[in-house]
C-alpha positions in Angstrom: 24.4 -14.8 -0.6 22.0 -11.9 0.8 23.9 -9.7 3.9 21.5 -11.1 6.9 20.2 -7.4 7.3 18.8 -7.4 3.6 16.9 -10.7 4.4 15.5 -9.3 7.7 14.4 -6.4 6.0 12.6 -7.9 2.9 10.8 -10.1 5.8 9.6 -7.3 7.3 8.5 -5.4 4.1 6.8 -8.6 3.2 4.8 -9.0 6.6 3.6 -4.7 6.5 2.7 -4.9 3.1 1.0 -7.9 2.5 -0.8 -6.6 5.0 -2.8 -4.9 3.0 -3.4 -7.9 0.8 -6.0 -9.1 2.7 -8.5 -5.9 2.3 -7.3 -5.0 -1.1 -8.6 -9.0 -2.1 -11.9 -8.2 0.3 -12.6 -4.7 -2.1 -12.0 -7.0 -5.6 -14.3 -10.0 -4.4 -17.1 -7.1 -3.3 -16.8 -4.0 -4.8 -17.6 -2.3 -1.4 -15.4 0.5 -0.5 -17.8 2.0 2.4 -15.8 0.6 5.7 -12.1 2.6 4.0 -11.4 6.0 4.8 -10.4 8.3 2.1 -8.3 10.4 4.6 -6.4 6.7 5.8 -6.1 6.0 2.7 -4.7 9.5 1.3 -2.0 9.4 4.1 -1.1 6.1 3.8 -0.2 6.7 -0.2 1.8 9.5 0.7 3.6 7.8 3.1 4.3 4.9 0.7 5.5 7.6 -1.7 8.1 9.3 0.9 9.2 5.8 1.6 9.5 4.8 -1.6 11.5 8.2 -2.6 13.6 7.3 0.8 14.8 3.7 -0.4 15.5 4.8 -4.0 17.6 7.5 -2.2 19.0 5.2 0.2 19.2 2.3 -2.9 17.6 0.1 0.0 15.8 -2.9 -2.3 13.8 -4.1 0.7 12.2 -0.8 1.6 11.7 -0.3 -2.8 10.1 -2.9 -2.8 8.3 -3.2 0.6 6.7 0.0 -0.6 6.6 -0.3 -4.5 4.1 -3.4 -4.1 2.3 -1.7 -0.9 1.8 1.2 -3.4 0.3 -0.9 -5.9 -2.3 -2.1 -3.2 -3.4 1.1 -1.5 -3.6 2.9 -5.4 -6.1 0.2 -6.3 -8.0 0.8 -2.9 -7.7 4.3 -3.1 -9.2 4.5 -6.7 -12.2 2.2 -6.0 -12.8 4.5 -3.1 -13.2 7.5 -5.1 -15.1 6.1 -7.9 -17.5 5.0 -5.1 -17.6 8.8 -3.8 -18.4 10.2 -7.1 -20.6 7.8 -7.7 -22.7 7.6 -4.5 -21.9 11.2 -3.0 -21.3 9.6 0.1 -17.6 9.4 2.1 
C-alpha cells in the first residue's frame, strides 16, 4: 500500500499539471498560439526542468511525475508557439 504522503502528493501533481491539459487541448483543436506568452511559457519549462531534476534527486515519484507529464504539455505549447513566431513574425 502507498505511505498516505505519496498519495497526497501524486493528487496534487495530478490537479497542477493537468492543469495545463485544458489549454494544451484548446492549442491542438485550434492551432492558435496568439493568447500564450513565450516568456510564461519559457519560465514555466525551466521550472518543470528544475523540478523535475529536484524529484529525481530527491527519488520523489510524485513530483517525477507531476512534472515529467507537465513537461510534456508546456514542450508541445512551447513549440507551437515558436513555430507560430517564425512563421507570423509576431510575439
Amino acid at each position: 500500500m502507498l505511505d498516505p504522503v505519496v498519495i497526497l502528493g501524486l493528487m496534487a501533481g495530478c490537479c497542477s499539471t493537468f492543469a495545463l491539459a485544458p489549454q494544451a487541448i484548446r492549442v491542438w483543436r485550434t492551432q492558435q498560439v496568439e493568447q500564450l506568452s513565450v516568456g510564461m511559457l519559457w519560465l514555466m519549462i525551466s521550472g518543470c526542468i528544475l523540478w523535475l531534476a529536484y524529484g529525481i534527486i530527491r527519488m520523489d515519484v510524485s513530483i517525477i511525475w507531476a512534472n515529467g507529464v507537465a513537461f510534456l504539455f508546456i514542450t508541445y505549447m512551447l513549440t507551437k508557439k515558436v513555430r507560430d513566431i517564425r512563421a507570423t513574425g509576431r510575439r
